[in-house]
C-alpha positions in Angstrom: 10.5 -93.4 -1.6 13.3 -91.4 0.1 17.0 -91.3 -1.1 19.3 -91.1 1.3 22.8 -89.4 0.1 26.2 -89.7 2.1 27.7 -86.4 2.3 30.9 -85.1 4.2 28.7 -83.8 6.9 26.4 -87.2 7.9 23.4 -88.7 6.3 20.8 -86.5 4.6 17.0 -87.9 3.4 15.5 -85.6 0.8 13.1 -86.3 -2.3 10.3 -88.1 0.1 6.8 -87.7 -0.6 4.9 -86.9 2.3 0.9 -86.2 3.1 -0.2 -83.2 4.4 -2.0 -82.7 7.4 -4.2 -79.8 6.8 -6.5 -79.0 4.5 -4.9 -78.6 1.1 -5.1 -75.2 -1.0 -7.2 -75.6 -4.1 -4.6 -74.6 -6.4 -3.8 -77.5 -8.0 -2.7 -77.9 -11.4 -0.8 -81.0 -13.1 -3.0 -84.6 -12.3 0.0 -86.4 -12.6 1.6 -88.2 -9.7 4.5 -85.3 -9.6 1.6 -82.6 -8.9 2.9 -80.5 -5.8 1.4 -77.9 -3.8 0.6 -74.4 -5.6 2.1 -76.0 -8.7 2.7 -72.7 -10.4 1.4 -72.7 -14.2 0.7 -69.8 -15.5 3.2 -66.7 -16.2 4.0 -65.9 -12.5 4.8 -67.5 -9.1 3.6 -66.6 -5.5 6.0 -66.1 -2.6 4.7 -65.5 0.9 6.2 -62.8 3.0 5.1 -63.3 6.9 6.9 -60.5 8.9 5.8 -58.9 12.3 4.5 -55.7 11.1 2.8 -55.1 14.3 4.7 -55.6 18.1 7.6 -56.0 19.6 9.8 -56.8 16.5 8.0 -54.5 14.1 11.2 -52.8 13.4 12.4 -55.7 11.6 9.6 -56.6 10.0 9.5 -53.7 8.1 13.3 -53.8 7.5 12.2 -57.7 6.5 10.0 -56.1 4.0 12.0 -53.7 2.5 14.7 -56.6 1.7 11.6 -58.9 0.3 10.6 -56.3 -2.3 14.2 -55.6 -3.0 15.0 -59.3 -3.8 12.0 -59.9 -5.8 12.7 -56.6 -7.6 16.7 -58.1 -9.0 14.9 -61.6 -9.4 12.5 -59.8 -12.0 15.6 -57.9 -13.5 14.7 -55.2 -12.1 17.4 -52.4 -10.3 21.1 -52.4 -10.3 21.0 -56.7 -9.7 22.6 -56.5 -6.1 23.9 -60.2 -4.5 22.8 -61.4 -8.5 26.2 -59.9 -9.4 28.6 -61.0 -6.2 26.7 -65.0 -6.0 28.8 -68.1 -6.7 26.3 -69.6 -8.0 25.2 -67.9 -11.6 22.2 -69.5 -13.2 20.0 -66.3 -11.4 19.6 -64.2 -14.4 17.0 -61.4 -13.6 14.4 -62.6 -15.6 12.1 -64.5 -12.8 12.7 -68.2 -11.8 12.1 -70.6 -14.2 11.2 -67.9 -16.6 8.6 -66.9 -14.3 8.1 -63.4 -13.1 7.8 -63.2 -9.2 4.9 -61.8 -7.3 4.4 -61.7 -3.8 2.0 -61.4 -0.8 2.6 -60.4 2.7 1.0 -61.3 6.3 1.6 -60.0 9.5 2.9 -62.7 12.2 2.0 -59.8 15.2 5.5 -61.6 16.7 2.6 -64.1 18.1 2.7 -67.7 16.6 -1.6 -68.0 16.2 -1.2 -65.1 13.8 1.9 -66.2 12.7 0.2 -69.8 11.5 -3.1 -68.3 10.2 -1.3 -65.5 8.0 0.7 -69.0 6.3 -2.4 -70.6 6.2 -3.8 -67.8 4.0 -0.7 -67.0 2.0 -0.7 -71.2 1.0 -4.2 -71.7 0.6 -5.8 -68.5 -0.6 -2.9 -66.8 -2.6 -1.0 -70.3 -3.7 2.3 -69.0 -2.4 4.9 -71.7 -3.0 7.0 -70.9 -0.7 7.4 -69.0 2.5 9.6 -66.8 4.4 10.4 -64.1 7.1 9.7 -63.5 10.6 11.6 -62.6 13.8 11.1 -64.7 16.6 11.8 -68.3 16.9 8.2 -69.2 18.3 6.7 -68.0 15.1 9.5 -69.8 12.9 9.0 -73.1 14.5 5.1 -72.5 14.7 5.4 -71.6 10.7 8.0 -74.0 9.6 5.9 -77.1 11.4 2.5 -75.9 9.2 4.7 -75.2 6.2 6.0 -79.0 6.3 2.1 -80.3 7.1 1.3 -78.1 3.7 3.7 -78.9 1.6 5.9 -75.7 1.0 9.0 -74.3 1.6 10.1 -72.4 4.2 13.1 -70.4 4.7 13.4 -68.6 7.8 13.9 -65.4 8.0 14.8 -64.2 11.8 15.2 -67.0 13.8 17.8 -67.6 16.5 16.8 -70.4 18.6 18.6 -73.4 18.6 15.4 -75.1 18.6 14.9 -74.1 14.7 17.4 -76.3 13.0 17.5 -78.7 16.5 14.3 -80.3 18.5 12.0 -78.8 16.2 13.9 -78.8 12.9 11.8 -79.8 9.2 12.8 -81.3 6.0 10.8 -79.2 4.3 12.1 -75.9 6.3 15.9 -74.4 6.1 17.6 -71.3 8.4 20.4 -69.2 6.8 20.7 -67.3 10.2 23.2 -68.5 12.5 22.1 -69.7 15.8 22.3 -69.6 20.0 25.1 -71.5 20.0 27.2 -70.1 17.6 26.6 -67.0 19.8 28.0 -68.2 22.7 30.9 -69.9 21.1 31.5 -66.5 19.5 31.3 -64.1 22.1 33.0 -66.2 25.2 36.4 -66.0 24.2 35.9 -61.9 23.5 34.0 -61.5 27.0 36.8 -63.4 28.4 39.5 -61.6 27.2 38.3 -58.3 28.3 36.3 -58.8 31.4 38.7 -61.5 32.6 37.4 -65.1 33.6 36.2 -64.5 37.2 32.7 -63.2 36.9 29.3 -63.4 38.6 26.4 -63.2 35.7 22.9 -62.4 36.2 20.3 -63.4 33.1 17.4 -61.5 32.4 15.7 -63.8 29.5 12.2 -63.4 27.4 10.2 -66.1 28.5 9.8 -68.2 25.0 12.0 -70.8 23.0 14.6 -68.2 21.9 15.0 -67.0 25.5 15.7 -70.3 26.7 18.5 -71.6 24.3 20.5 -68.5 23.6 20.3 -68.4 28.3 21.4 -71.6 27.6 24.4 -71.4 25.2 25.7 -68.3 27.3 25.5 -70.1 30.7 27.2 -72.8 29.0 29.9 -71.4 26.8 31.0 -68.2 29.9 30.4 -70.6 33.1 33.0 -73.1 30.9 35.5 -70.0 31.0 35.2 -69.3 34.7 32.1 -67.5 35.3 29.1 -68.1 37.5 25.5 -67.7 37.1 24.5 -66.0 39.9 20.2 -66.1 38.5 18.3 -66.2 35.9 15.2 -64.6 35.3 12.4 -65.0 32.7 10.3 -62.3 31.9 7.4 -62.1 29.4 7.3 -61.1 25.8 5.1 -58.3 26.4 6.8 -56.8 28.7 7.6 -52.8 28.4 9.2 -51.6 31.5 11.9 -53.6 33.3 13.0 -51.9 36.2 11.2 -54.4 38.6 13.6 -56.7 37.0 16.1 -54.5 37.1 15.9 -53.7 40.9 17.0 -57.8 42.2 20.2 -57.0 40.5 21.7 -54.7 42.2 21.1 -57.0 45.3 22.5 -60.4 44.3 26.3 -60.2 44.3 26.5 -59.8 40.3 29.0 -58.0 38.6 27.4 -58.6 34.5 24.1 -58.5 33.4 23.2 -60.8 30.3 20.1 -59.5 28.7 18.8 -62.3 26.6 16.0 -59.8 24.7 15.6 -58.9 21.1 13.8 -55.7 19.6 12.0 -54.0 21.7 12.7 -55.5 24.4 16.2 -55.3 24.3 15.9 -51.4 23.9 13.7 -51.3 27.2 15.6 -53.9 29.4 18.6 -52.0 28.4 17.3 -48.6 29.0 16.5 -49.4 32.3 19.4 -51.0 33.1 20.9 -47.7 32.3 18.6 -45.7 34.2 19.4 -47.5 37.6 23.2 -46.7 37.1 24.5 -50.1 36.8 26.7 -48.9 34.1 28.5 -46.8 36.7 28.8 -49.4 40.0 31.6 -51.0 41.0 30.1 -54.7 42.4 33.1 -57.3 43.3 35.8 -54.7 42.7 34.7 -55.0 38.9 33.0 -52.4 37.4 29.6 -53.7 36.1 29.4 -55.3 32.7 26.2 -55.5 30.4 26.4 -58.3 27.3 23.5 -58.7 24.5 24.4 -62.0 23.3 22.1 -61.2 19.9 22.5 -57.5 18.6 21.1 -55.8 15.6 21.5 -52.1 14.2 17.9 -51.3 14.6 18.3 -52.3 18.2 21.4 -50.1 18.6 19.7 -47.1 16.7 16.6 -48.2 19.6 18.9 -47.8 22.3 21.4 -44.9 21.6 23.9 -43.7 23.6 23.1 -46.7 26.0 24.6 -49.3 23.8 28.3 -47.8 24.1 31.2 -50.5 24.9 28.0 -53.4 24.8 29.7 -56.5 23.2 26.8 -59.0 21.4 26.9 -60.9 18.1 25.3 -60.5 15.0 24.7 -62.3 11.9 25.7 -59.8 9.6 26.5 -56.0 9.4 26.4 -53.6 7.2 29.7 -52.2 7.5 31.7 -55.8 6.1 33.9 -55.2 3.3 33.1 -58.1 1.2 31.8 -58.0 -2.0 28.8 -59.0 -1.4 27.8 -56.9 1.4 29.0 -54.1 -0.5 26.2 -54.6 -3.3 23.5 -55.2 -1.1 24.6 -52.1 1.3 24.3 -50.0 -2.0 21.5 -52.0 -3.5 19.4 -51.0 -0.2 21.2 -47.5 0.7 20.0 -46.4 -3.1 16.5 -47.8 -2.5 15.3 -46.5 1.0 18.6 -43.8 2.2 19.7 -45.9 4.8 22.0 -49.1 5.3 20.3 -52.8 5.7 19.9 -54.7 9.2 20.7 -58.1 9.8 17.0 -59.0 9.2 16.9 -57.5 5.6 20.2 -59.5 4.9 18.8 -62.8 6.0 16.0 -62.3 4.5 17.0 -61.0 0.9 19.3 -64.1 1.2 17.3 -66.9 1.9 15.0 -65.4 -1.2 17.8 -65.5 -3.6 18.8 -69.1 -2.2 15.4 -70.1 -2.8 15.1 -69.0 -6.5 18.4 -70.5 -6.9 17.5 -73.8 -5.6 14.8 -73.7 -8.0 16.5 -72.9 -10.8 19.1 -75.8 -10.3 16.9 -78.4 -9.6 14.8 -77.4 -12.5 11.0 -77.7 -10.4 9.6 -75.6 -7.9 8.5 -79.0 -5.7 9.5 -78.7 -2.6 11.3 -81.8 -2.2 13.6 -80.7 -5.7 14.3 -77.8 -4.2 15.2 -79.0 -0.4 17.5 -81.6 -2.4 19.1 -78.7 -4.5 19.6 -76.9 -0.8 20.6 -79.7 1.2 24.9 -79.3 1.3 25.0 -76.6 -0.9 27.8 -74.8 -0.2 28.4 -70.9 -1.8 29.9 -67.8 -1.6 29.3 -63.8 -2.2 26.1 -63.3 0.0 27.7 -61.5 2.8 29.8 -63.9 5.3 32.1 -65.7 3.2 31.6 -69.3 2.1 28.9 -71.0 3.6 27.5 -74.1 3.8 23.7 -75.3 4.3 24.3 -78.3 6.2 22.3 -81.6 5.0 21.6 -83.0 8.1 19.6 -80.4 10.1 19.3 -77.0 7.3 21.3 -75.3 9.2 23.6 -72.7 7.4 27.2 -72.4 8.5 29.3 -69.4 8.3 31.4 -67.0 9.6 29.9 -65.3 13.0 30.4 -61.3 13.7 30.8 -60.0 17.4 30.3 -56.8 17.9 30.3 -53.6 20.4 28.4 -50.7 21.1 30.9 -48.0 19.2 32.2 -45.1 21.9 32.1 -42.6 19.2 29.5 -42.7 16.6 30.0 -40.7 13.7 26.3 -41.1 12.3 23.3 -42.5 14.2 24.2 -45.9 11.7 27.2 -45.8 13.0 26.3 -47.5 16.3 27.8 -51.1 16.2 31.7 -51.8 15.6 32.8 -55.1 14.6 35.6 -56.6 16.6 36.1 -59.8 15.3 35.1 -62.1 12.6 34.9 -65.4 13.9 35.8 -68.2 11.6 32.9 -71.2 11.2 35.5 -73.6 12.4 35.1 -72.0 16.0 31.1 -72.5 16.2 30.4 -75.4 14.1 29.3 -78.2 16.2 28.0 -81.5 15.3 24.2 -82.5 14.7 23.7 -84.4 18.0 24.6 -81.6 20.3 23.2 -81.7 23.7 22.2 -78.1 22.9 20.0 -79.7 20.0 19.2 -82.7 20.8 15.8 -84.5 20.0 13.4 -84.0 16.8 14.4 -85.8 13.8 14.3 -83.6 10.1 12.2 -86.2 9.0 11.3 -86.6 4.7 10.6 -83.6 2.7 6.5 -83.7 1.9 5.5 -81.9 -1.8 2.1 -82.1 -0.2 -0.2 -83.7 -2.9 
């Protein structure tokens, strides 16, 4: 049976017992009725890591990675403790999760969702990992998060942007610390607005998959409710290396910005280009022409270089907050591999410590304990300020940094400058958004 809980935020199901859809690992343990997948009985328990180690967002699966191993190291004691030390939430205490010692296993999601699905498949069935994390596109995480739900695991995203995650394709057993396409656009109108002025004509270059389409979406809609006008918009493919035969229509359609809706790779080569056809130096509508990344990251920055300078975009988290608990994980990291954390090793380190906390409150690794333990849990000293993992959709709520491409560098980390912090109030939007709309979160499924 499912319980359904009132909270301030709407209605919230968790604690439902589902049946799985594919074929179920042979790690089974306990015959009772409360038997869950990858019941883990012996000394340790298996998480999955599923990253892109291979194309176009390889650079943040390995920064993924190196935040995986970290995490696991402070849950196992090991280190200086990092975010163990700054959470609200205490009952982490650096010997394993429910006295169990965490080991781990990895897969690479090739940033293609077949991969993505059959590395899961493995990591459940094979190695009995009991819950699973990472990536860095939205068409692996919904890909992943819809088998995790048919196996009966967790899954906490890793990098995922789409609105479609936590929206049309949300998951009761799946949950996204990262913030979202909306909250982009909510963040970044007001700042584009403010110093490019309200009368603009934007073109949209946009990668041609789920993430592409909501974050073009939440853009249009948040700048074209300011003033602006969308002028085109262009998908191109995933793959895609060179983009000057994308580039090129610009310079003939009347637009004075470009909005380049890429990520990793892509990003760096859209950009590039951009660049390269001297649309940083035209003057188009007596404006001189603008460039917005609505999604920014300091290993696309580093990817870019010089090209980046004055760029505003938005990011879930950067290194260079002041907070406590991005100070610890900044030195944490720095001391481990001589260099500062992305967003994607933030997220990711997070949503493992917010797992293992789950855990440890609700006393049980089954799945549906430990959605109920996440489901309007609200906490503090991860990076962000207080934040809340909202009930109704999974869907974590927090403070949203835009940034800019920083004029003058002083180190080649040094690329990004935050300009403002914008408070949750400003992006936080109810669950029936247009921009979300459709899919129900369904019941939580332990999977036996």
């Amino acid at each position: 049976m499912s319980k359904t809980t009132l909270t301030r935020r709407g209605l919230i199901k968790s604690g439902a017992i589902g049946s799985a859809g594919l074929a179920l690992p042979t790690i089974f343990t306990a015959q009772s009725a409360h038997a869950f997948t990858n019941e883990p009985t012996g000394s340790t328990v298996t998480l999955g890591f599923n990253v892109p180690q291979t194309g176009p967002y390889a650079d943040e699966g390995a920064d993924e990675l190196r935040a995986f191993e970290l995490a696991v190291e402070h849950l196992n004691g090991g280190g200086d403790s990092g975010m163990l030390s700054t959470f609200s939430s205490k009952v982490l205490q650096g010997n394993g999760i429910l006295g169990k010692k965490v080991s781990y296993v990895t897969g690479d999601t090739q940033t293609k969702s077949d991969a993505a699905r059959a590395s899961a498949k493995s990591m459940i069935e094979k190695d009995g990992a009991v819950m699973i994390s990472g990536g860095s596109s939205s068409g692996v995480a919904v890909a992943v998060q819809a088998l995790c739900q048919e196996a009966g695991v967790i899954f906490m995203a890793g990098l995922t942007h789409s609105n479609d995650t936590t929206g049309k394709d949300k998951r009761a057993n799946g949950f996204r610390h990262f913030f979202n396409s909306y909250m982009s656009g909510a963040a970044l109108a007001p700042v584009l607005a403010n110093a490019y002025g309200t009368d603009r004509k934007a073109y949209h270059l946009t990668a041609d998959y789920n993430w592409g389409y909501t974050t073009e979406e939440a853009v249009r809609s948040s700048t074209e409710a300011m003033g602006w006008e969308t002028v085109a918009a262009v998908k191109t493919p995933l793959t895609q290396t060179d983009f000057s035969s994308y580039i090129a229509p610009v310079l003939q359609s009347g637009a004075d910005t470009l909005v380049l809706n890429h990520y990793g790779g892509n990003m760096v080569n859209s950009l590039t280009n951009a660049v390269q056809f001297g649309l940083r130096d035209k003057q188009v509508n007596g404006k001189d022409f603008q460039i917005v990344v609505p999604l920014y990251s300091r290993l696309m920055a580093k990817g870019a270089g010089a090209n980046v300078k004055g760029i505003y975009g938005s990011t879930n988290w950067h290194w260079s907050l002041s907070d406590a608990g991005s100070k610890a994980f900044v030195k944490s990291f720095g001391t481990k591999y001589g260099f500062p954390p992305s967003q994607a090793a933030h997220t990711c380190y997070v949503q493992t410590l917010l797992y293992a906390d789950a855990v440890q409150r609700a006393g049980s690794f089954a799945p549906c304990a430990v959605a109920e333990a996440l489901e309007d849990f609200e906490f503090d000293g991860l990076g962000n300020g207080k934040t809340l993992y909202r009930g109704t959709d999974h869907q974590c709520f927090k403070d949203v940094i835009v940034v800019k491409g920083a004029e003058n560098p002083t180190s080649s980390f040094d690329l990004l400058e935050v300009v403002e912090v914008t408070p949750v109030d400003q992006i936080t939007y109810e669950p029936d958004h247009p921009q979300f709309a459709g899919g129900a979160l369904g019941t939580c499924n332990n999977g036996v």
